[in-house]
N, C-alpha and C positions, 0 to 999 in steps of 0.2 A: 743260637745259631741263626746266621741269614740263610733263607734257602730260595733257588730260582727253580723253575718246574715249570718244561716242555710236555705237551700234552699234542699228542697226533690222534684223529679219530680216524679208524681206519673201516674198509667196509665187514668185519669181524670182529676185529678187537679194537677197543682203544687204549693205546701205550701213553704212559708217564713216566716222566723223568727227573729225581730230586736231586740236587746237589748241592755243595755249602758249601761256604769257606777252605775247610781244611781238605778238599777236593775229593769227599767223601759221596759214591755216587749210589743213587739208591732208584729201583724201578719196579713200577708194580702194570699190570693190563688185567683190562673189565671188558667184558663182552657189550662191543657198541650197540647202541638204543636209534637205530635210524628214525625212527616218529620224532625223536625229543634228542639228539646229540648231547646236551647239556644233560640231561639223566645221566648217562654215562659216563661223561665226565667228572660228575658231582661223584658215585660211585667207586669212580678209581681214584680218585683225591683219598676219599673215605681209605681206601686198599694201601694207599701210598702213603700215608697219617701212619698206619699201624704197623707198616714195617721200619716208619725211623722211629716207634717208640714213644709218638706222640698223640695228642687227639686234631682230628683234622682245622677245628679253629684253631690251636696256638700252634699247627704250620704254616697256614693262611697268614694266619697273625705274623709271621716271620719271613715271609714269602715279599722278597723285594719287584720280582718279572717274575709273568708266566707268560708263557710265548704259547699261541694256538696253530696250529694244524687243523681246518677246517675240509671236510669235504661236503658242507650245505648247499653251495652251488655247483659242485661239479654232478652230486646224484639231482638235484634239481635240471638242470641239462639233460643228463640222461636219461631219465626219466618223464619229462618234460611235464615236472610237477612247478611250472615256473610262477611266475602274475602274469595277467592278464592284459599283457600288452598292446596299445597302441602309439602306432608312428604321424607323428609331421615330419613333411619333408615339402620339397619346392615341386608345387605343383609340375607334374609332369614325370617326374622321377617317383611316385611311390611303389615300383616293381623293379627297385634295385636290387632289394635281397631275395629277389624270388628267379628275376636274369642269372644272380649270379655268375657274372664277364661270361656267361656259358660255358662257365665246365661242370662238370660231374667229377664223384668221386673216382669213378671207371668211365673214362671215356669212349671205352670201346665196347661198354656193356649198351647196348640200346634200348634194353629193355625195361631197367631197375631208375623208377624217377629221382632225382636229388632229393635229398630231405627237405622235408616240409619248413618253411619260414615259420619262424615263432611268431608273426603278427601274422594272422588273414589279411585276403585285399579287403577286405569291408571294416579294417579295423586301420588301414594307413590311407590317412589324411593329406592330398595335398593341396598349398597354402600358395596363395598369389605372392612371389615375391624373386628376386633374383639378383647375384652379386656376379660379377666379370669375375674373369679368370685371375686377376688380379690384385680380386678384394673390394673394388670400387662399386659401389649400389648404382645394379642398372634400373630395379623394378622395388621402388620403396616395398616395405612389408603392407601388407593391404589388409588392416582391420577386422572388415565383414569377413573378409575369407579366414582368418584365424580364427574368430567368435562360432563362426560354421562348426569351424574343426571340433573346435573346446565343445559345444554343444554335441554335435554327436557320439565325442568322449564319454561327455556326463551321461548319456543315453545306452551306450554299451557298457558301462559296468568297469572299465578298464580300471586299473589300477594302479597301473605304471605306464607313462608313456615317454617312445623314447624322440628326444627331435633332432633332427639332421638337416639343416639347409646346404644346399652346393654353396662350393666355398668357403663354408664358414670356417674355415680354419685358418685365413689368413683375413678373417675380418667377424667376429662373431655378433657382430652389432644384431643383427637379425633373431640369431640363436637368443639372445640376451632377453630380448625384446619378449619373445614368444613365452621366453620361462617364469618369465617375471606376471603376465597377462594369465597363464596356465594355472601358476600359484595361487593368485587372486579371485579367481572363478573356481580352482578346485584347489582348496586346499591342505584335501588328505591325498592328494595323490604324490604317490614319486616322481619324480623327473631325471632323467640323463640326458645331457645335449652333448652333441658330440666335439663340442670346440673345448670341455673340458674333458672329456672323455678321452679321446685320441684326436688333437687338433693336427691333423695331417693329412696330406695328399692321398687319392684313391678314392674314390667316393665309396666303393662297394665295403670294401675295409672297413670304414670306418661307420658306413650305416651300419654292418653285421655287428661289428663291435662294440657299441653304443646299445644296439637292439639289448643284444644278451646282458648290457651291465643293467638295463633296466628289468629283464626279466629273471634275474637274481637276486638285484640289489634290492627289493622289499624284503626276501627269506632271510638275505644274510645280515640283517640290518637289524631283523626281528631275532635272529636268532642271536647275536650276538649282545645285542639290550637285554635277553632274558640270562646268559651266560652270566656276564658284570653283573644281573641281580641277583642270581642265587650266590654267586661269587662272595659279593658283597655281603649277603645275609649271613653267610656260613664264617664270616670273619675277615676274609681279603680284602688289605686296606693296598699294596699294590699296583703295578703299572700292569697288562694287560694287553699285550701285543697282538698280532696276528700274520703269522707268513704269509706272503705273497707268492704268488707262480713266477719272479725274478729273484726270489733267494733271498730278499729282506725283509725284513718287520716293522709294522706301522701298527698305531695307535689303531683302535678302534672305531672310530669315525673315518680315518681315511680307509681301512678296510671295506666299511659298508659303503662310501662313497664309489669307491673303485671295486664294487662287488666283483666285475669278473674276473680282475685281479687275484683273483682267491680260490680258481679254478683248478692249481694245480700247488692249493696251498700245502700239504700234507706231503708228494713226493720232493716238494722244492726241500724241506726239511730235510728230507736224506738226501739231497746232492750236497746240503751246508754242512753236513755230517761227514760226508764224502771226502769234501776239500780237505774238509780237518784228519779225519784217516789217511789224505796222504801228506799232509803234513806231519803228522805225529811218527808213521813210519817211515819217511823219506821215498817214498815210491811215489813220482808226478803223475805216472799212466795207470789210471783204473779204469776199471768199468762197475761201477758199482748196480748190483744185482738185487732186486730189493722183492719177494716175492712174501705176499701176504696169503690171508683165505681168500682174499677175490680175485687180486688183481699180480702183475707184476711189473715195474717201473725199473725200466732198465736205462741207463742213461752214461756219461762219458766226460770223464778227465783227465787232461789233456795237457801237459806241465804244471801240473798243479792248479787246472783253471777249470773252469765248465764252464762252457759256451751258451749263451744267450741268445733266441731266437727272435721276430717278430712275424713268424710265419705258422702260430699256433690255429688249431681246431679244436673241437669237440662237440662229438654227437653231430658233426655234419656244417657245427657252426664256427663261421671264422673270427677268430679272435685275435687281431693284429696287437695287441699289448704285446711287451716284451716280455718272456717268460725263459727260464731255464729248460734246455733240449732235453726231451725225457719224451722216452716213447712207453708207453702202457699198451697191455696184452690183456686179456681176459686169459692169465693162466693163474692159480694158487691154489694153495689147498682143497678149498674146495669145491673147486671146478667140476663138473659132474659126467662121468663119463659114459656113453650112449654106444647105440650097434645101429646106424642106418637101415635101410631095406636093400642093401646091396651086402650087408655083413662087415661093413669097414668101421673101425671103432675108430669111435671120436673122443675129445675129452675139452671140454670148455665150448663155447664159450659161457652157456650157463653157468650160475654157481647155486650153491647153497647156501651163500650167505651165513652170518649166522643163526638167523632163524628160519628153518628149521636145522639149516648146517648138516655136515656129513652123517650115515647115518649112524658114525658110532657113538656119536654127542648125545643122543638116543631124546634126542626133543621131535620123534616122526618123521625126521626124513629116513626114505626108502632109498636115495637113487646112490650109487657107488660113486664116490667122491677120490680125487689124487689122498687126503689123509686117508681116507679107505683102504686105500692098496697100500698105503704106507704101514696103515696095523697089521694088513695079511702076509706085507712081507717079513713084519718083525723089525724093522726099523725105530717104531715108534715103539714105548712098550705104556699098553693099554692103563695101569695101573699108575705109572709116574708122571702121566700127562696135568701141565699147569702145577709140577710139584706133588702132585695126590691128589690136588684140592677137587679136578674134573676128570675123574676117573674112565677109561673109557670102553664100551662096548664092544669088543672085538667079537662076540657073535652076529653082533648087526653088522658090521663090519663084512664078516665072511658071506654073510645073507647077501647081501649088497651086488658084492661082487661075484658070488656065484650066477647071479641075475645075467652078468654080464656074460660071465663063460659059457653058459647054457646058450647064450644067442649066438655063440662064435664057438663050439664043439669045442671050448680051450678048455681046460682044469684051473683050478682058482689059483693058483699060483701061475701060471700062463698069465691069464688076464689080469692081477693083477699088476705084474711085472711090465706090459703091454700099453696097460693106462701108466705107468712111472716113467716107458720107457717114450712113452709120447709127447705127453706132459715136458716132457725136459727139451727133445725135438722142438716143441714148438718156442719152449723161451730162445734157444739156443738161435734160432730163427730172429726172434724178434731182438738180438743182441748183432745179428747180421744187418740189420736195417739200421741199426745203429753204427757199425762203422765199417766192413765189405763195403755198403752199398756210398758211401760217403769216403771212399778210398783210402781209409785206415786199415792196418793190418791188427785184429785182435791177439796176436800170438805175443804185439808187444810190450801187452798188456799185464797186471795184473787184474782177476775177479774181487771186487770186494764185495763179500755175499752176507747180506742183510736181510732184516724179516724172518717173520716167526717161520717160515717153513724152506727159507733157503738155502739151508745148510744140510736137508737133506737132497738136492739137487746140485748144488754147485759142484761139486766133482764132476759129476756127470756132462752137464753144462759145458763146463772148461774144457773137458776132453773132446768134447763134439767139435769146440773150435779151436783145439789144442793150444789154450791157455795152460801155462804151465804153471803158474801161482795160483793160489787162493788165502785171501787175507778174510779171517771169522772175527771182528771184534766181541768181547766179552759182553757186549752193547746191542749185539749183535739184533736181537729180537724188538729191539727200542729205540732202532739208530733214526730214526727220522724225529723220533721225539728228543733225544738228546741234542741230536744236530741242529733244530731250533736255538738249542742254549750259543751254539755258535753262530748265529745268525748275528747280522748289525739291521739299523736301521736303515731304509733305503727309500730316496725320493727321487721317481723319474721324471723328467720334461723333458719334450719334443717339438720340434717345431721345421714345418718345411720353407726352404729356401726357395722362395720365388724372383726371378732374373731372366730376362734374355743372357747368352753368352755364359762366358766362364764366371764363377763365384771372383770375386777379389777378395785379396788378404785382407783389406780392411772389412771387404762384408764378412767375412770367417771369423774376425776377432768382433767385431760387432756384436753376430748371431748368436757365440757363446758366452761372452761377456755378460746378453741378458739372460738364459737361459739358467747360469751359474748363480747371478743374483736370485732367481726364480725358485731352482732348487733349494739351493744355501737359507736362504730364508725360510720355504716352507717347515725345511728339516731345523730349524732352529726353535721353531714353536712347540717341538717335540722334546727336543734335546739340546742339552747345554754342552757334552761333550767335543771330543776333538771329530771334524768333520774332514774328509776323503771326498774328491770330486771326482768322478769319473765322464770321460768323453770320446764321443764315436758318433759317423756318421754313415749312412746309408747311401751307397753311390751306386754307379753302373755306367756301362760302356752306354753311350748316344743311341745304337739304335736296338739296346738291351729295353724289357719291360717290365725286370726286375732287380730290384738293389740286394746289394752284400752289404753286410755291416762290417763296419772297422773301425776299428780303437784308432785313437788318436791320445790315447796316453802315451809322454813324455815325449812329445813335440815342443819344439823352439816355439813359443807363441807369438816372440818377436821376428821372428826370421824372415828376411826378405821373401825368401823364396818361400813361406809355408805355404801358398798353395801345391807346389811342385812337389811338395816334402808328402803332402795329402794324399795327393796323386799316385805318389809314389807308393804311399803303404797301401793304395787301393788295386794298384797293381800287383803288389805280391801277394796278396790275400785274397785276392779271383786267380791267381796261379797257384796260391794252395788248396783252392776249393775247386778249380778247373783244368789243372796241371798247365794250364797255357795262359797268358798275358797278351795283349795289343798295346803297346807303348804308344803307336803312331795314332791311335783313335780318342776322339773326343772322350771325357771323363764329366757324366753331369751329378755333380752335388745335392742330391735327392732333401733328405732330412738331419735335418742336428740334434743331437742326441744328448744330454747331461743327466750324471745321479749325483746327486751327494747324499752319503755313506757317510754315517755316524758308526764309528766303532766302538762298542759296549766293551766293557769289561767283562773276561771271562770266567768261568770256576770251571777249570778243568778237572776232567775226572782224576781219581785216583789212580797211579802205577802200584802192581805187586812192589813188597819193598826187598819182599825174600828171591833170593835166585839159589834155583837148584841145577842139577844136572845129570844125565844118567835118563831112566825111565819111571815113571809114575805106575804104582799099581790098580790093575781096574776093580772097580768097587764089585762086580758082577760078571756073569756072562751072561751070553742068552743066545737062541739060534735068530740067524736071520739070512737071508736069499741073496747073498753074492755069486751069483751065477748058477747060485746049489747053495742048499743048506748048509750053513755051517755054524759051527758055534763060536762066538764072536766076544773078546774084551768090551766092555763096559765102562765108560770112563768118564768122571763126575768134572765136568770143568771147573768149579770152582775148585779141585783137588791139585789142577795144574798150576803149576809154578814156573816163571820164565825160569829157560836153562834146562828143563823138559824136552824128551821128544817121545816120539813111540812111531809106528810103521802100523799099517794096512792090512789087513781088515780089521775096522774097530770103531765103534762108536762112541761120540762124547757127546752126555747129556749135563743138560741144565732144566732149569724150572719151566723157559719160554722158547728153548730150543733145541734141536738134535743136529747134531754134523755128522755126517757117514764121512768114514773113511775107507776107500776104494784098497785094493789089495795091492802093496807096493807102493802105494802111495806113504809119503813122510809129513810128518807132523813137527814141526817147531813149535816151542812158547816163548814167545817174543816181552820183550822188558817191559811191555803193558800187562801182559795176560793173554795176550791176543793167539789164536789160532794164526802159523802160516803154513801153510798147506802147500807141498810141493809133488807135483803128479806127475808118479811114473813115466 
């Protein structure tokens, strides 16, 4: 058997995903190792070996792709466990990323300072030199002043240092110059310049964005050389991918190249997982709901498509790469819920992590976690957690949470219900920022509810913004790792359009003419398959100071008119994003945008082959807290068969998850296996 195998490390667990030829799909998770990610990894290979029946070198051995989910630079970010970065830039400008164009996160907060810049001023260098607005050198690079820089480099310890000259994105000779001179004087350090980094307009963008790729890209660069060696050692003779925060996979050198690219490697996975869920059940509108033990990644598709941003952050830092729209919460399992000095109970945005994790896990943590209130409700059943294998605590559990009742005069089922019923408030909230606040209607959605712990909220969830579906795939606990296996390859280049006046058709077909070479080429050193080009550009109204992106997929390339045609799709797509259009007003052509999209071949999972009908019997009961104790069906998902249904209250377990079923609520089993969930 050939087998490919997605691997997402999550901040709890890390999920695996095997699958073969005869579309046979197989999934194991190992509690993540934050010190060493590759522990964990190695770990769950070891987990996932033994459930197809093999020894982990002759699956490796047979292992053609594994496609990574990394989150080494996003907790380096957060954490600001980064290198030790120093910046060149054109003398005069080294307090771009510290200005920040002046805003703040809260602008109306006066009080709370913007987050701190990942380089000090004592660590950014600026260098005698200067290019016109145009590209043309007014102020050659000036030697001394570089050798200055370098030397005080070599004196502070830096480690990575990132360079940015004005300009240099429509003339990098300078940038060139400096990395080449940095190399030869230090030549263990890393480098990021930003004409390969993001060679485009904005100067603050593109300094912030460069910054962070250099203070990542030594962690993920090391981390991913030690990955391919234990990889390799244990048998993996294989190709060795890594998702992107734009939904594609690239080798591992352009990962570590494009380190920050790799900031939102692990939920891009489940938006590729997403796509493919509404392709497989023909539903174009989700909102796919992905709630782990730390975090929850909520995100939006939209005819069958998810949108692509170039207006990401994190931790305060702006990252103009393109990445898929996905907004994250600090809500999951094991978010840990607190009593103010006012008596208002909280829940997030702490977690427990997994070490020392809820305290039913019984590795010392004390504090009352959302799994917590999930044992006291009887939701969870303490005994079958992870299969039997991590059995769990339900008198820590009740400890826990009587802590909290005792601070707020509630009885432990009060406070438990309290934290479940907050918990779910707040995602429901952050599923509002996602499309309310962006003037989509959620109602005309389906939830697709992913992640080890989202199936016991997504009802709940739905109902708060009266979503009336719910789709649970059988994957459900895994889907960001599976979704990997449906990822392609994916190579971006950018490039701004400089011109007085309007763009001409011939500078349009020029611009992406070389872009497409640019792409086409890079991705071909990767892959020999059939290649997809994709194009869009970044425009805006004249006296707008910020661009919209838009497709320029299946445009006449020859068409007289294609400026007009441009024009045109840039006007309906600022009246779908602003309900209103200016026809009469200038339109300036910002950036050009090109992927080429290598499309892999895929191993789909397998469909149940048996179809039943009628009702399934629950393997158990047990009591659990649907408004009041009640005693509640039990019901083994792998027991389900498309052609199945059952009704509300009742719960269906698996190995890596639980789905409540709310009272009145219906249940289908769809010709996957899949949970559709229809609410009352």
């Amino acid at each position: 058997m050939t087998f490919r195998i997605g691997v997402d490390v999550g901040g709890t667990y890390t999920d695996l995903v095997a699958t073969d030829e005869s579309g046979r799909t197989v999934f194991a998770k190992s509690p993540s190792t934050p010190a060493d990610q590759s522990l964990g990894v190695m770990t769950g290979l070891e987990e996932l070996a033994r459930r197809l029946n093999v020894t982990r070198a002759e699956m490796l051995a047979s292992t053609d792709r594994l496609v990574h989910g990394t989150t080494v630079a996003t907790n380096a970010l957060l954490e600001r466990k980064g290198a030790k970065v120093a910046l060149i830039t054109t003398e005069g400008h080294r307090d771009v990323i510290e200005m920040r164009e002046g805003l703040k996160p809260d602008r109306y907060d006066l009080r709370t300072p913007p987050p701190a810049p990942l380089v000090p001023r004592d660590l950014r260098f600026g260098v005698k030199e200067r290019l016109r607005a145009n590209g043309e050198v007014l102020i050659p690079l000036d030697a001394k002043s570089l050798d200055e820089a370098i030397s005080n480099i070599r004196q502070s310890g830096a480690t990575s240092v990132a360079v940015c000259f004005l300009h240099s994105y429509l003339n990098p000779v300078h940038e060139l110059a400096a990395v080449e001179r940095l190399k030869q004087a230090l030549p263990d350090i890393s480098v990021s310049r930003s004409s390969d980094v993001l060679p485009q307009i904005k100067e603050y963008e593109r300094v912030s964005t460069t910054v962070v790729n250099a203070y990542v890209e030594p962690i993920v660069r090391r981390y991913l050389i030690n990955l391919e060696t234990r990889l390799a050692e244990a048998g993996f003779k294989g190709s060795l991918f890594v998702v992107l925060s734009h939904g594609g996979m690239a080798p591992v050198e352009e990962a570590s190249r494009l380190a920050a690219g790799t900031v939102l490697s692990g939920p891009a996975g489940g938006m590729s997982g997403g796509r493919r869920c509404a392709d497989l059940v023909g539903i174009p509108d989700l909102v796919p709901f992905d709630m782990g033990g730390t975090s929850t990644d909520i995100s939006l598709i939209s005819g069958g498509q998810a949108s692509l941003s170039a207006d990401g952050s994190l931790a305060g830092q702006r990252i103009a790469l393109r990445s898929l729209d996905i907004a994250s919460i600090a809500a999951g399992g094991g978010s840990i819920a607190s009593v103010d000095a006012s008596r208002t109970l909280r829940v997030g945005p702490e977690s427990a992590g997994s070490v020392p994790g809820p305290a039913c896990y019984g590795n010392g943590g004390l504090a009352a976690t959302v799994t917590d209130a999930n044992v006291v409700l009887g939701y969870l059943d303490a005994a079958a957690f992870m299969g039997g294998k991590r059995p769990l605590d339900r008198a820590a559990s009740e400890a826990a949470v009587d802590r909290i009742a005792n601070a707020m005069d509630l009885s432990r089922v009060e406070a438990a219900a309290g934290i479940y019923r907050m918990i779910n408030l707040n995602m429901a909230d952050g599923i509002r920022l996602m499309t309310l606040r962006r003037g989509v209607d959620p109602r005309k959605f389906a939830l697709l509810s992913f992640g080890g712990a989202a199936g016991l909220h997504a009802a709940e969830v739905a109902r708060e913004l009266e979503i009336k579906r719910i789709i649970v795939p059988t994957v459900a606990s895994v889907l960001s790792a599976w979704g990997m296996l449906t990822s392609d390859l994916r190579y971006e280049v950018s490039r701004t359009h400089y011109g007085a006046g309007r763009i001409s058709a011939a500078e349009v077909r020029e611009l992406f003419a070389g872009l497409e070479q640019q792409a086409a080429g890079r991705l071909r050193s990767w892959f020999n398959g059939k290649l997809a080009i994709e194009r869009s550009a970044e425009m805006r109204y004249g006296e707008q100071i910020f661009e919209i992106d838009v497709s320029l997929d299946g445009l006449d390339w020859n068409a007289a008119d294609l400026v007009e045609r441009i024009e045109d799709r840039f006007h309906v797509r600022h009246e779908e994003l602003y309900t209103y259009a200016s026809r009469g007003q200038e339109v300036v052509f910002v950036n050009a945008r090109v992927a080429a999209v290598g499309e892999v071949s895929r191993l789909d999972s397998d469909t149940k082959p048996t179809s039943s009908s009628g009702t399934c019997s629950p393997r158990s009961r047990r009591q659990a807290y649907f408004g009041g104790w009640r005693e509640v069906p039990v019901f083994a998902l792998d027991d389900l068969q498309p052609g199945h249904t059952l009704t509300g209250p009742a719960i269906i377990e698996a190995e890596t998850t639980t789905v409540l079923i709310d009272t009145g609520d219906c249940v289908t089993v769809n010709a996957l296996g899949w949970l559709d969930i229809f609410l009352r």
